[in-house]
N, CA, C and O atoms as a GROMACS GRO file, in nm:
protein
  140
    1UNK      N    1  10.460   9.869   9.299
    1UNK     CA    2  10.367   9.765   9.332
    1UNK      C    3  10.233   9.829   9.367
    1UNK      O    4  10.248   9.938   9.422
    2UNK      N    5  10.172   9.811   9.358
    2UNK     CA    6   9.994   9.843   9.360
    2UNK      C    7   9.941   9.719   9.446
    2UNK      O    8   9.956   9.597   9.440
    3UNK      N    9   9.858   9.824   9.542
    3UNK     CA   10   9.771   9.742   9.636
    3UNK      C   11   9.642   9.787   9.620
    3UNK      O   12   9.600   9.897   9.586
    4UNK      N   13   9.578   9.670   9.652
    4UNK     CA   14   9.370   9.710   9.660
    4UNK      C   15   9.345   9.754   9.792
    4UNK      O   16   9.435   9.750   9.876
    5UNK      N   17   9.266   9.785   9.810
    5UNK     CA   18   9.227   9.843   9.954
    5UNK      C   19   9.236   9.697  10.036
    5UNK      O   20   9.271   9.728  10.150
    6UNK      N   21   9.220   9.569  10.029
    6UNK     CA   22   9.278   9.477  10.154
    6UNK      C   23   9.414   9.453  10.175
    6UNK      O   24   9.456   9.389  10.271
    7UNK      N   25   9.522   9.534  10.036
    7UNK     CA   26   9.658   9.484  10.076
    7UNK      C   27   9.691   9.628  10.171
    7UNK      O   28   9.755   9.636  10.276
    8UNK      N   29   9.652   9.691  10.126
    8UNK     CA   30   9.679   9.847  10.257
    8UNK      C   31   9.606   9.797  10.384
    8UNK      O   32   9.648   9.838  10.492
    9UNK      N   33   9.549   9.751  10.383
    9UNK     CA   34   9.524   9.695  10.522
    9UNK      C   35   9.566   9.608  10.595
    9UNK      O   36   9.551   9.590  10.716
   10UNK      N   37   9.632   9.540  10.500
   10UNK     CA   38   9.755   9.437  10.542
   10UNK      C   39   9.852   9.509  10.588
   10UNK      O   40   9.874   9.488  10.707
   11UNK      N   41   9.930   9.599  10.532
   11UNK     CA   42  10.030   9.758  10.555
   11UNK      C   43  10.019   9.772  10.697
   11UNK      O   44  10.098   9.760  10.791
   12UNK      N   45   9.857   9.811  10.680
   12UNK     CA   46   9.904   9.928  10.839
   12UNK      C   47   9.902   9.794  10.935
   12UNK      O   48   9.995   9.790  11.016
   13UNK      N   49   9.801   9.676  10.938
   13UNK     CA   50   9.827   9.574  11.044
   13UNK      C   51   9.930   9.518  11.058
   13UNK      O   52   9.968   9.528  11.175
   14UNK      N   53  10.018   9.445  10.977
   14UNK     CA   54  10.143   9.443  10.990
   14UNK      C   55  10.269   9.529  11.009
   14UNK      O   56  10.343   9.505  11.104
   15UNK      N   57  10.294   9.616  10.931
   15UNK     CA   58  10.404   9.679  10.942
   15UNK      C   59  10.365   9.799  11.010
   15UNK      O   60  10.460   9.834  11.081
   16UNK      N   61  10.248   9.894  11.022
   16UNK     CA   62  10.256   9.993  11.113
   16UNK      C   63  10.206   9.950  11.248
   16UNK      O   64  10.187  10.037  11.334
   17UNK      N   65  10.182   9.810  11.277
   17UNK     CA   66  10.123   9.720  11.387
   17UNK      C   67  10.016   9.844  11.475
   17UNK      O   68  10.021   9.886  11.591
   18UNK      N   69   9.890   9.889  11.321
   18UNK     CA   70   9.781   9.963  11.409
   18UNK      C   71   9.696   9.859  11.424
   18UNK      O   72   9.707   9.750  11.368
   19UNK      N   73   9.579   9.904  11.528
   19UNK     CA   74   9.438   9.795  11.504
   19UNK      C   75   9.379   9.866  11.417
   19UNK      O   76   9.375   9.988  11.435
   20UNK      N   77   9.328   9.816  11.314
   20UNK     CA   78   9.224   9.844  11.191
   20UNK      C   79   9.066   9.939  11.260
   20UNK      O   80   8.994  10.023  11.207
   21UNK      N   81   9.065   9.862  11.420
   21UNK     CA   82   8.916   9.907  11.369
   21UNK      C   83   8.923  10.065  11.503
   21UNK      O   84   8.827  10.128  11.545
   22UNK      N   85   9.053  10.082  11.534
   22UNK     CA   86   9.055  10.210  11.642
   22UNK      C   87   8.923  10.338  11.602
   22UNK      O   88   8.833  10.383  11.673
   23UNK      N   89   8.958  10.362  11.475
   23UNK     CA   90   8.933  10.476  11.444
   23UNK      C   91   9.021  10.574  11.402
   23UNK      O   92   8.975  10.686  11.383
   24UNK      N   93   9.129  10.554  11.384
   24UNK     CA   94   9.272  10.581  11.326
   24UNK      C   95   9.235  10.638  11.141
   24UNK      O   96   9.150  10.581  11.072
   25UNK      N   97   9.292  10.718  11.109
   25UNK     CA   98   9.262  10.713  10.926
   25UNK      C   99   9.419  10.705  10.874
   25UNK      O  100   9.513  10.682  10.950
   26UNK      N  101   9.428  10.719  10.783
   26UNK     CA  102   9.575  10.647  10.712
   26UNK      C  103   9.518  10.706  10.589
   26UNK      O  104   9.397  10.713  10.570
   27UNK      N  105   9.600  10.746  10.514
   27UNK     CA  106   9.632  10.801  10.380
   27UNK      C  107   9.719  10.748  10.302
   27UNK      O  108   9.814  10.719  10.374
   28UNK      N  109   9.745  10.715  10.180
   28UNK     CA  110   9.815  10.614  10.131
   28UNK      C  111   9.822  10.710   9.991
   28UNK      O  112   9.721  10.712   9.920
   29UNK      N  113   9.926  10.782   9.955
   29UNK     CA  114   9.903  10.851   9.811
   29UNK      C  115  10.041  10.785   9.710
   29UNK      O  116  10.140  10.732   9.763
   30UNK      N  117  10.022  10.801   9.551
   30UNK     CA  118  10.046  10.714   9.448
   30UNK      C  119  10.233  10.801   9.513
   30UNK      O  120  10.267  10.842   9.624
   31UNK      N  121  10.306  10.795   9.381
   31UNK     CA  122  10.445  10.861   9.362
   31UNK      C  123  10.406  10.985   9.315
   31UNK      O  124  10.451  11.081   9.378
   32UNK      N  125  10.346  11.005   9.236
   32UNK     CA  126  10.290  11.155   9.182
   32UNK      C  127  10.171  11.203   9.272
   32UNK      O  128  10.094  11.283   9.219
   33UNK      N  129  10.150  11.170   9.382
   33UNK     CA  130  10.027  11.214   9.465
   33UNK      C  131   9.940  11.264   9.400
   33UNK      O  132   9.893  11.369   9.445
   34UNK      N  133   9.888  11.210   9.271
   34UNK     CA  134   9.783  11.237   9.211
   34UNK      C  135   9.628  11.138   9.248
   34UNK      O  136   9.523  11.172   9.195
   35UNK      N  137   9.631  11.070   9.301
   35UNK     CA  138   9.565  11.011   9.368
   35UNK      C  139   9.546  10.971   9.492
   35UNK      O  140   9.450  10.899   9.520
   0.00000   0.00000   0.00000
């Protein structure tokens, strides 16, 4: 499944229950971590 940068932000607010605007960074890489 493929997300745009607002469904990863859906990710970490829901399921990693961070606040978005801490200052926190998050990394999000493909199956082949080529991206």
């Amino acid at each position: 499944m493929r997300k745009g940068f607002d469904g990863l932000c859906g990710v970490v607010w829901q399921h990693l229950d961070k606040d978005l605007l801490r200052g926190d960074v998050f990394v999000f890489l493909n199956k082949r971590r080529s991206h």
